[in-house]
Backbone as a printed PyTorch tensor [residue, N CA C, xyz], in Angstrom:
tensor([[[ 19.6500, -11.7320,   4.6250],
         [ 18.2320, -11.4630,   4.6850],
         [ 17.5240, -12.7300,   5.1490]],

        [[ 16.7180, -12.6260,   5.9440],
         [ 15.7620, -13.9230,   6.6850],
         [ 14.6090, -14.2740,   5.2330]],

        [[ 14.4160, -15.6470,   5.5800],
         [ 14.0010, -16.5860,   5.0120],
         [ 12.2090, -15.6960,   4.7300]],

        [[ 11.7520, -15.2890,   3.5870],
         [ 10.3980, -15.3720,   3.5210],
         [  9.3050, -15.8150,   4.5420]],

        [[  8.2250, -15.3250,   4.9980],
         [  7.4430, -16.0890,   5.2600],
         [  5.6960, -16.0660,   4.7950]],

        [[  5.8550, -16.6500,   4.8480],
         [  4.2940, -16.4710,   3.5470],
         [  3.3740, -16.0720,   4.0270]],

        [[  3.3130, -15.9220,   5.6780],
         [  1.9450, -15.0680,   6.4140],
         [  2.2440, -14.0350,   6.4450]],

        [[  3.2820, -13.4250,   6.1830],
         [  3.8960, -11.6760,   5.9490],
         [  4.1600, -11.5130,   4.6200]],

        [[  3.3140, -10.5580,   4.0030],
         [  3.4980, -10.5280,   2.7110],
         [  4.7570,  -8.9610,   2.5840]],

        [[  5.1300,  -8.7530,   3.9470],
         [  5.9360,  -7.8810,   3.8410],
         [  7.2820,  -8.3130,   3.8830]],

        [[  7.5020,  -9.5190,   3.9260],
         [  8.5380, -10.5720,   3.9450],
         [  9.6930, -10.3990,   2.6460]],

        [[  9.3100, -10.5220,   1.7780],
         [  9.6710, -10.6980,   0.8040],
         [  9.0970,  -9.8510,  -0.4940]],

        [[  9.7470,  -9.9430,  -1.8940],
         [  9.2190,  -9.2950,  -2.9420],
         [  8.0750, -10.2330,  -3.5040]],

        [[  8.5300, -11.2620,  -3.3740],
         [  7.5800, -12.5620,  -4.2870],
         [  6.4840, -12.5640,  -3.4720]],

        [[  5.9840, -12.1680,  -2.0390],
         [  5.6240, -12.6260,  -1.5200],
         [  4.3260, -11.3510,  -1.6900]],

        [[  5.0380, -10.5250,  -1.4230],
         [  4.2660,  -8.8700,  -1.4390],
         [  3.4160,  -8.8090,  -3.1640]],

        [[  4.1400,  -8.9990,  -3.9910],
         [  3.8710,  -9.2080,  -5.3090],
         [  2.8010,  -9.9430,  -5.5910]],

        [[  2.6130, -11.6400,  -4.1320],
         [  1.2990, -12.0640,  -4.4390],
         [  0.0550, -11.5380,  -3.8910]],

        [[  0.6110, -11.0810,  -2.5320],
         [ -0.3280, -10.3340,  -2.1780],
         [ -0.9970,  -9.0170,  -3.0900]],

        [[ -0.6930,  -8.4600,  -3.6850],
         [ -1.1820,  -7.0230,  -4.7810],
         [ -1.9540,  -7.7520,  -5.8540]],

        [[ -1.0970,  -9.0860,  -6.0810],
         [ -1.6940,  -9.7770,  -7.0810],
         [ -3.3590, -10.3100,  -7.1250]],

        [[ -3.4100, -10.6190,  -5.8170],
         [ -4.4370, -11.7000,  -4.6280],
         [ -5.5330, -10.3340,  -4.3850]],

        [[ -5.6770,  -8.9350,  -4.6840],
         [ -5.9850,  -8.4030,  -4.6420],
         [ -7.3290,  -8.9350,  -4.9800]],

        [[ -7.0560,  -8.9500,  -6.6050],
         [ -8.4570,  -8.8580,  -7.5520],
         [ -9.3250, -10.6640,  -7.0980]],

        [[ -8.8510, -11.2460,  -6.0740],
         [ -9.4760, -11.9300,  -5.5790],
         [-10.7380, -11.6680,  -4.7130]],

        [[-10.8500, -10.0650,  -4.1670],
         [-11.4710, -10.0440,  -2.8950],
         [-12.9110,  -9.5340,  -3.6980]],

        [[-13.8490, -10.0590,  -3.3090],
         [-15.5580,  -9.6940,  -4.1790],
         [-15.6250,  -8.2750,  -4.0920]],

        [[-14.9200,  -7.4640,  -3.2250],
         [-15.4880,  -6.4660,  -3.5180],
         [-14.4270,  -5.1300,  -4.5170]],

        [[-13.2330,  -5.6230,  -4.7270],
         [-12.5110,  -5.0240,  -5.9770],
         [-12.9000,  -5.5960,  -7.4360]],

        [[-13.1220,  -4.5040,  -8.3480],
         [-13.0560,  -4.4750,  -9.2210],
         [-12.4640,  -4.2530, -10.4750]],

        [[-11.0140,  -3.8190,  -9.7350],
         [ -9.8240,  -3.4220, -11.0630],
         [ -8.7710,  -2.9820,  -9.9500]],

        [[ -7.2890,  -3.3730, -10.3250],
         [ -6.3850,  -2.6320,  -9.0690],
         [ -5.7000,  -2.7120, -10.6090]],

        [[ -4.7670,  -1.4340, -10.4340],
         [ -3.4720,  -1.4090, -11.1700],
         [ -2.3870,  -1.4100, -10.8170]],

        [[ -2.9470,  -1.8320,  -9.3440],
         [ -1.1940,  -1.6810,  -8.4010],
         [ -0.1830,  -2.9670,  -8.7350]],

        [[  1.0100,  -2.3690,  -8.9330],
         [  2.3730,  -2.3800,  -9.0740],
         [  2.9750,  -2.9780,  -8.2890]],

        [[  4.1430,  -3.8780,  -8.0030],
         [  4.9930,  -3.8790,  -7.0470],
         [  6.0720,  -3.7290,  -7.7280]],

        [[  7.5330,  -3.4630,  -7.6020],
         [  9.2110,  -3.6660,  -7.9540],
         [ 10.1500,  -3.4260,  -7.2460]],

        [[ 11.1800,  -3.6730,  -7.2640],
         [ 12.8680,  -3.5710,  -6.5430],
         [ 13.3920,  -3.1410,  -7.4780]],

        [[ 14.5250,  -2.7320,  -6.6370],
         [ 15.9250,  -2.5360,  -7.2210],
         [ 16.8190,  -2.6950,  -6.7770]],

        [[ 16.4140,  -3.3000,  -5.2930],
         [ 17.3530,  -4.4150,  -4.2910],
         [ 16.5320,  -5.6870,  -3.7950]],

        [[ 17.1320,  -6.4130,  -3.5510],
         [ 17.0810,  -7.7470,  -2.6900],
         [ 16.2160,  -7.3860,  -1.3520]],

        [[ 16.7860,  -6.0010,  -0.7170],
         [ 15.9600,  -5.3800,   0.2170],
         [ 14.8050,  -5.0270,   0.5730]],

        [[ 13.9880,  -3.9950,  -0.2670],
         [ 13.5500,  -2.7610,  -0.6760],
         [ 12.5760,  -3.3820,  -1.9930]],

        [[ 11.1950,  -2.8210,  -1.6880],
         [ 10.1170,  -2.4350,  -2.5590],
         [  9.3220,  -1.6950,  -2.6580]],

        [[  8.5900,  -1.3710,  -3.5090],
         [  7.4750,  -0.4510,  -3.9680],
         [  6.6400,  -0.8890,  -4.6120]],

        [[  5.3400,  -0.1060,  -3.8940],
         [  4.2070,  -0.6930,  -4.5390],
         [  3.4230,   0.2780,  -4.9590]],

        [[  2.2210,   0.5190,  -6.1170],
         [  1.8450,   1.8510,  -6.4780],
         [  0.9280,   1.8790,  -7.3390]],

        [[ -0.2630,   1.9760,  -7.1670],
         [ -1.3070,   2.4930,  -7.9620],
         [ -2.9680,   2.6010,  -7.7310]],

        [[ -3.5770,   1.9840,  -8.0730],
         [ -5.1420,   2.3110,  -7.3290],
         [ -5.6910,   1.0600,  -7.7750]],

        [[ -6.6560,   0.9310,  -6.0940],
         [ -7.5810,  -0.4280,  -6.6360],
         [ -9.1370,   0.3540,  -6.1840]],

        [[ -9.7870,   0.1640,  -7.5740],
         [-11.5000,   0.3240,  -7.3430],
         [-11.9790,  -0.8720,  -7.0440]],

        [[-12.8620,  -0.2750,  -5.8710],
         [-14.2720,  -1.1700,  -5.3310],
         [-15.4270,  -1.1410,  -5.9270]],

        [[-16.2220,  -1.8710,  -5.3650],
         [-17.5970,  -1.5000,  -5.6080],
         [-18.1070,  -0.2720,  -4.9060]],

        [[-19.5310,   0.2050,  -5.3740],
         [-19.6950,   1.3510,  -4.7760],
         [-18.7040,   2.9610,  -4.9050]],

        [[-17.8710,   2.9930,  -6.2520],
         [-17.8010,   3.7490,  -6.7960],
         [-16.3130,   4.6160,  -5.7190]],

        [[-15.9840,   3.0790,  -5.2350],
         [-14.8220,   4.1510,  -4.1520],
         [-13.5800,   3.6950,  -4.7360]],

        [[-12.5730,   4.1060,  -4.7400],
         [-10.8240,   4.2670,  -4.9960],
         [-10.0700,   4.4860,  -4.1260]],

        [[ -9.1210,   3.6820,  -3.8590],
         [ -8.0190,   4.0930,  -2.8160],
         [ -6.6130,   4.0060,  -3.7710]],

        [[ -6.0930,   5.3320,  -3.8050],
         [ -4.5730,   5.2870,  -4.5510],
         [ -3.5100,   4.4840,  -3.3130]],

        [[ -2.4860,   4.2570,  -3.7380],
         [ -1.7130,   3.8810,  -3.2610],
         [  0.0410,   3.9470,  -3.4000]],

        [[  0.5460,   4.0030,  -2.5390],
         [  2.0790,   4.3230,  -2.5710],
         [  2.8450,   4.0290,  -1.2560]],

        [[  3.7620,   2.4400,  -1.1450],
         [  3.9550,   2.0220,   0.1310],
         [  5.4740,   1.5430,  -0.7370]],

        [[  6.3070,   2.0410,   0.2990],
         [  7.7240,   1.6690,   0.3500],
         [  7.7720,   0.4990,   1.2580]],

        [[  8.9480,  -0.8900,   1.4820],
         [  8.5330,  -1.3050,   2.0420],
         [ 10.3490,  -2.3640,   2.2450]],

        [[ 10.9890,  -2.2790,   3.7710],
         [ 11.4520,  -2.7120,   3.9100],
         [ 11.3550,  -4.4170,   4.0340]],

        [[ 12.1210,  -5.2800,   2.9650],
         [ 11.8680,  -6.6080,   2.9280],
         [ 12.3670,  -7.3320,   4.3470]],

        [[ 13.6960,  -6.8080,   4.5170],
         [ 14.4690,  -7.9400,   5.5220],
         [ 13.5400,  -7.4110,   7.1570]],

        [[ 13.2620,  -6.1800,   7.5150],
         [ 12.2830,  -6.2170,   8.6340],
         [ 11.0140,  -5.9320,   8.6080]],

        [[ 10.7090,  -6.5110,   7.1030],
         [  8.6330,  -6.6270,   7.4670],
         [  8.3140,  -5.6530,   7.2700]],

        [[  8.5150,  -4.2470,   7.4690],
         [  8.1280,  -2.9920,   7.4890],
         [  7.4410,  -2.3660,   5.9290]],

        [[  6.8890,  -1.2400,   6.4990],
         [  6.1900,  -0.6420,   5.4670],
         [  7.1280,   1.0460,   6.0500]],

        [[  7.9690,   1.4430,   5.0180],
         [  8.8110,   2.2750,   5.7870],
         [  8.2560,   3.4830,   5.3920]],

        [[  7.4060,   3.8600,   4.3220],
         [  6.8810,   5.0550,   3.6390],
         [  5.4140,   4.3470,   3.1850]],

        [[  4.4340,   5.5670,   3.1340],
         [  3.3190,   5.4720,   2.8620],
         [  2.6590,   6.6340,   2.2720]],

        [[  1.4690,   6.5570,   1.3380],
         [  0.4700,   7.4390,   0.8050],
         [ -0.4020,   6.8330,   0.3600]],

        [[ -2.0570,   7.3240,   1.7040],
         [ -3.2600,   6.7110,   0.7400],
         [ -3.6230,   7.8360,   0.4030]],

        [[ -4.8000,   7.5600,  -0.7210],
         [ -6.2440,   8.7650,  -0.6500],
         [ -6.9570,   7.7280,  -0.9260]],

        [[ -8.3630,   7.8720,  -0.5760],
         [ -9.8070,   6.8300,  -0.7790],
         [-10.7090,   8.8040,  -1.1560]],

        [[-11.4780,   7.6210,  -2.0350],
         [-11.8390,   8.7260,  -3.7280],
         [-13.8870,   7.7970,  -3.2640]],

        [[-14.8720,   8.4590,  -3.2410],
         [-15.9210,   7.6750,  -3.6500],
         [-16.2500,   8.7810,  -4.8980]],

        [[-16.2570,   8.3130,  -6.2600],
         [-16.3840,   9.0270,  -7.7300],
         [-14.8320,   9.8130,  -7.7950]],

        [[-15.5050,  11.0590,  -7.7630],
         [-14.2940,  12.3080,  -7.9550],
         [-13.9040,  12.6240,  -6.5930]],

        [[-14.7830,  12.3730,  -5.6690],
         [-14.3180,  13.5400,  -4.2320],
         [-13.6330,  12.7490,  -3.3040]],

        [[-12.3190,  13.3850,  -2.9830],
         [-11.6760,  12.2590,  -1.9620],
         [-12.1360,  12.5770,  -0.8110]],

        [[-12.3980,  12.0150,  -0.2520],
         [-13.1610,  11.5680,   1.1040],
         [-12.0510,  11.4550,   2.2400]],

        [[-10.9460,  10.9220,   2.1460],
         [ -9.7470,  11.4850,   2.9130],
         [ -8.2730,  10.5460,   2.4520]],

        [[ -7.4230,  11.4050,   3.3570],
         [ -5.5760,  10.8210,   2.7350],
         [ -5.1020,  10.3580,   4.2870]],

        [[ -4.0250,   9.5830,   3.6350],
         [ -3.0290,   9.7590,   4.9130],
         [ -1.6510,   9.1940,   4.2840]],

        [[ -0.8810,   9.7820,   4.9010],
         [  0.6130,   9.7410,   4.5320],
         [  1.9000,   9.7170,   6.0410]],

        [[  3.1550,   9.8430,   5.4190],
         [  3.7890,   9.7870,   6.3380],
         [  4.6960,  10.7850,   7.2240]],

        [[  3.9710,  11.9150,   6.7860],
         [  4.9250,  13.2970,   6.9380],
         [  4.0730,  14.1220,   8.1880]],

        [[  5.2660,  14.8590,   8.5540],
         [  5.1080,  15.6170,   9.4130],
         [  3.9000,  16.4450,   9.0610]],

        [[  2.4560,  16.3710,  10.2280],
         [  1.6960,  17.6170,   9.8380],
         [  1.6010,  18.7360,  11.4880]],

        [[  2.6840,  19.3730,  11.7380],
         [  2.5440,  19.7820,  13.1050],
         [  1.4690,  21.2190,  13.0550]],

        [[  1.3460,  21.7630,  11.7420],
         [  0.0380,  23.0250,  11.6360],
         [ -1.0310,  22.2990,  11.8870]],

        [[ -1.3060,  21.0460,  11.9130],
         [ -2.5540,  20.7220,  12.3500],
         [ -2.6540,  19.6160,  13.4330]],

        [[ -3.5360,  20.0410,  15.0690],
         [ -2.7160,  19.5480,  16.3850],
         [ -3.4830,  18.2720,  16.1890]],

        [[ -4.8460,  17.5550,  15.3650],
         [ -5.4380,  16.5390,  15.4540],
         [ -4.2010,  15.6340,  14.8260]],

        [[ -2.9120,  15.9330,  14.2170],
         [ -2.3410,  15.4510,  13.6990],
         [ -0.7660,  14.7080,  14.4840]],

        [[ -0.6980,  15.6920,  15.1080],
         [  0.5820,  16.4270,  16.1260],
         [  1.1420,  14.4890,  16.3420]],

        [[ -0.2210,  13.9940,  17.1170],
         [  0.7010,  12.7830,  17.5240],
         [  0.8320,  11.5500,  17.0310]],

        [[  0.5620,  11.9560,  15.5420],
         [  0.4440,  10.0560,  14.3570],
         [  1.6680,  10.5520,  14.0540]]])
């Protein structure tokens, strides 16, 4: 596995871990409960929701290959109160053609 690098927080676990961490740094979050863990040297996951200001939420769920940087699986939703406002994920949506080519 290649050496960390600290401007890719997709680099590594320690690295990704500070980034989620570095979260509750930014003025406009107000609580994240997101997660990171392994269960290889490889391979992580990250998972849970960070509120903003202005009453918005984005859940979260990102798989994430360490040794090539990648984010190999994904699931957002962004929430302002109760109503989600919209998702995106990584699956096939071919019933719907605005979709056909992400």
């Amino acid at each position: 596995m290649a050496a960390a690098n600290p401007l890719n927080p997709l680099s590594s676990l320690t690295e990704y871990s500070r980034f989620a961490a570095e979260l509750l740094d930014q003025p406009e979050v107000l609580r994240s409960t997101v997660i990171v863990w392994s269960d290889s040297p490889y391979t992580g996951t990250a998972e849970g929701e960070v509120l903003f200001r202005g009453g918005f939420r984005l859940r979260v769920r990102q798989e994430v290959d360490f040794a090539a940087a990648l984010i190999t699986a994904y699931g957002y939703e962004v929430y302002r109160n109760n109503e989600r406002l919209f998702w995106y994920d990584d699956f096939p949506h071919p019933e719907d053609p605005t979709l056909v080519s992400t």
